[in-house]
N, C-alpha and C positions, 0 to 999 in steps of 0.2 A: 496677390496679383503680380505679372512682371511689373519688372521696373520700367521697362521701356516695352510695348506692344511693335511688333513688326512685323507687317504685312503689307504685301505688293501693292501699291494702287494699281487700279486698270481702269482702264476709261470705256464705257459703253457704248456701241456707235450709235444705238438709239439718239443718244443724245445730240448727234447731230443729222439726226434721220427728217427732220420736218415732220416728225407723227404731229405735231399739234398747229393750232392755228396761231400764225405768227412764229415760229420757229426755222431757224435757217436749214437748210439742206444741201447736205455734199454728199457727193459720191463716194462708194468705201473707199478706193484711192484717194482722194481728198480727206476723208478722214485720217486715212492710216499717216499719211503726211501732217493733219494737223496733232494726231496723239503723241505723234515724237518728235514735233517742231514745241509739245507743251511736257514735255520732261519723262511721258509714261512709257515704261517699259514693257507694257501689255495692255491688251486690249480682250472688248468681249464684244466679238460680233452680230449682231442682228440678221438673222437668216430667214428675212424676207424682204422684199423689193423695197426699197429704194437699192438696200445694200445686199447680202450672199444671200440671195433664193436656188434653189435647186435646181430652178429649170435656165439658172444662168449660170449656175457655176457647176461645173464638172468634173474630173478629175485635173483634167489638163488645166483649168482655169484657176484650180484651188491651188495645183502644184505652183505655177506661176504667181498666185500672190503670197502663198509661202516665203516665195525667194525675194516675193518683196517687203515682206514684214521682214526678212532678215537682214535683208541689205537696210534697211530703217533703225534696226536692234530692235526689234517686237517680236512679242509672241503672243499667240491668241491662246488665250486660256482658257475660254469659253466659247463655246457656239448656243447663240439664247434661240431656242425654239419657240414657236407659238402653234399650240395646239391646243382644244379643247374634248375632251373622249365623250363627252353627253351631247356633243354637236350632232343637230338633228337627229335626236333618239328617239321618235315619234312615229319614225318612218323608219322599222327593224328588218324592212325589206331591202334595203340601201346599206352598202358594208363597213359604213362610216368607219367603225373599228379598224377595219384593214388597209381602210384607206390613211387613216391618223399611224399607224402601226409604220406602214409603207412611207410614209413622210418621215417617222423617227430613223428609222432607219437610213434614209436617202439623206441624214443630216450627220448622223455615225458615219456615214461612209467619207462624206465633208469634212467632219470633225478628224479621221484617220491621217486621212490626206496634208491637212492645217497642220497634226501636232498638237491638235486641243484636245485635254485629256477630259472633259466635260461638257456634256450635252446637256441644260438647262431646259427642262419643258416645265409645263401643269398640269394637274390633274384634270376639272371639270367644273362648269358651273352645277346649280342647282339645278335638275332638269324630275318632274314628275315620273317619266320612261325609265332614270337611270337610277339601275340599282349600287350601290355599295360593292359585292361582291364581281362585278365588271371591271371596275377599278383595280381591284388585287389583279385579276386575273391581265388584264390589259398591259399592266406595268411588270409583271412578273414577265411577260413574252418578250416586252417593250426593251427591259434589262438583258435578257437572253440574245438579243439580236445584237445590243448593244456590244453585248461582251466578246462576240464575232468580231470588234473593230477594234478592240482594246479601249472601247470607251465607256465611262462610265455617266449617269442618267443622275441627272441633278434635279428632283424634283423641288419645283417652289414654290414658298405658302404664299399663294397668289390667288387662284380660282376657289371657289365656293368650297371645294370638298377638300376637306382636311386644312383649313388653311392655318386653324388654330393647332397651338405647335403639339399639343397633349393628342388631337386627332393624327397629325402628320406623324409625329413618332408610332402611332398603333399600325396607320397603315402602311409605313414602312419596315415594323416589325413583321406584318402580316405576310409583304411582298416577298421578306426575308429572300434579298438574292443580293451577292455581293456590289453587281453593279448597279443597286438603284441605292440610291443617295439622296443627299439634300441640298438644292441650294437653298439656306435658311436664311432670310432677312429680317433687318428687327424694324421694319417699318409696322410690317401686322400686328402682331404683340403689341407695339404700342399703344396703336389705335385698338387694339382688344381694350387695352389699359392692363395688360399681366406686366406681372416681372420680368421686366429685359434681363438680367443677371439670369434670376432662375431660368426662362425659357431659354437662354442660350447655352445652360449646363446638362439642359436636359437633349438637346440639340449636338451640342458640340461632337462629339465620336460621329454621329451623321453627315455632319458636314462636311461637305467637299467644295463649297465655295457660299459666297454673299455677297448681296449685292446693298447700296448706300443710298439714300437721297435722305434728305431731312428735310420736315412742315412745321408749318405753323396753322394754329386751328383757327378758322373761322368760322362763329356764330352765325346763322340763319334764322331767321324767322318770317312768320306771314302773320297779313292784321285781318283780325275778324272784325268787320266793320260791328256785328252785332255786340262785340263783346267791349266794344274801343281799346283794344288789345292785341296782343301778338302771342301767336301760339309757335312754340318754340320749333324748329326742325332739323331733320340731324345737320351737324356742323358740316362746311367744305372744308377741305385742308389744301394749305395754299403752297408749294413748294418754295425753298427760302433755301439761301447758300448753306453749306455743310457746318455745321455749329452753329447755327442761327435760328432753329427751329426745336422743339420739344422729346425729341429722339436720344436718350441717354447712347452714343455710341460707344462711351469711354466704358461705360456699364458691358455694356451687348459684348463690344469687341474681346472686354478684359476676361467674360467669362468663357468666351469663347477658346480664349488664349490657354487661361486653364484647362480647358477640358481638353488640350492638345488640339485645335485648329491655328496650323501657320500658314492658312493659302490665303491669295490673295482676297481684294475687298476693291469690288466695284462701282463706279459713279455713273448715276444715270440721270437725265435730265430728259424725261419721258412727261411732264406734262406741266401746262405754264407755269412758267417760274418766275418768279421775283424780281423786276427789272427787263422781264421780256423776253425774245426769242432770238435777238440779234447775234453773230458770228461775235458779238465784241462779248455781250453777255454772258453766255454759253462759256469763251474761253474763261474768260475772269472767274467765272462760277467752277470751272475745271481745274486753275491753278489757286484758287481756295482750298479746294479737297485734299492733292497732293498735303497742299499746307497744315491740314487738319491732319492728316493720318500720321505726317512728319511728326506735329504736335504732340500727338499723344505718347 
């Protein structure tokens, strides 16, 4: 293992998107001023409303916060997509596919504009309509449009299909096209319970970015009044500052490092966390992370 791991932090704007209840909300302009009033040199945009949606930002709009990430010293490294391809598959008369297609693409063309060399999407939920072999073929066009902008398609083990890392590596074997990728995070694995070392060696040459939070597991249960007892149910997980929670990242990152990944490693605070949603929170839990990755 290196002696010392080195990789960019970046700060995700989700994190100050207000996606959850109790969580503060700024505008991407207010973010981009708070990720380099808090030390980060890069960032990883959320490209839907609150912050860069497509139907607000355009060429002219992107070029312009371009020059304001520059004049900041940032670079966006990432453009995080939200897509799902088994969305409404019930209803094959409706061109959802071209429409999802038509979105990755209107985010490649975003991504051009920025300078970010990766488009972060998902594959799909679990849907009965959707077959397997949709998926190949979708991300194989998906990567082909992509590669029109010089960007490259960062799939992440997030959504139902493939998220387990031994499925993700087959269907990106299958996709076989240079610009589809991984963003790999070791949050999944974990909660599989695999090997973070192993899944990040078998990952690593895929990898073209990752993203960070760490949890801590909390036990559920319900009482059967019949039985004067509690029947167990699957655990929440509660998100907790970076090294604070059950996520070997020293493991994840170190094997990543071997297998030749040095891009960056992103912080996201995408759902309640640990001490709340407050603007004080959030930072303190952001200049934690830095301090973690400094750490290791």
């Amino acid at each position: 293992m290196p002696s010392k791991l080195i990789h960019e932090p970046v700060l995700h704007s989700v994190s100050y998107a207000g996606v959850w209840p109790g969580q503060a909300r700024l505008t991407l302009d207010a973010f981009l001023d708070k990720a380099a009033a808090l030390g980060y040199s890069g960032v990883m945009i959320m490209a839907k409303r609150p912050h860069l949606s497509v139907l607000d930002y355009g060429r002219d709009e992107c070029l312009r916060l371009r020059e304001r990430m520059d004049a900041l010293g940032l670079r966006c490294a990432v453009i995080a997509g939200y897509n799902n391809f088994s969305a409404d598959a019930e209803h094959p008369d409706i061109p959802h596919r071209e429409i999802q297609l038509a979105h990755i693409e209107a985010l490649c063309r975003r991504a051009a504009d920025l300078g970010a060399p990766v488009v972060r999407i998902f594959t799909a939920y679990e849907h009965p309509s959707f077959q397997p072999h949709i998926l190949i073929e979708t991300l194989r066009e998906a990567a082909q449009r992509a590669a029109g902008f010089g960007v490259t398609l960062g799939v992440q083990n997030h959504h139902d299909c493939a998220a387990h890392y031994l499925t993700l590596l087959d269907l990106l074997t299958a996709v076989d096209h240079p610009n589809c990728k991984a963003c790999f995070d070791a949050w999944t694995p974990a909660l599989h319970g695999d090997d973070l070392a192993a899944a990040a060696r078998a990952m690593a040459s895929w990898t073209v970015h990752t993203t960070a939070a760490d949890y801590q597991r909390r036990p559920r249960f319900r009482y059967s009044p019949s039985q004067v007892n509690y029947e167990q149910l699957t655990a929440a997980m509660q998100a907790v500052p970076m090294g604070r929670g059950l996520i070997d990242y020293k493991a994840f990152l170190g094997a990543l490092s071997e297998g030749g990944y040095t891009g960056p490693v992103a912080y996201e605070m995408c759902s309640p966390l640990s001490g709340g949603g407050s603007e004080e929170n959030l930072d303190r839990c952001a200049r934690i992370f830095t301090e973690y990755i400094a750490g290791l």
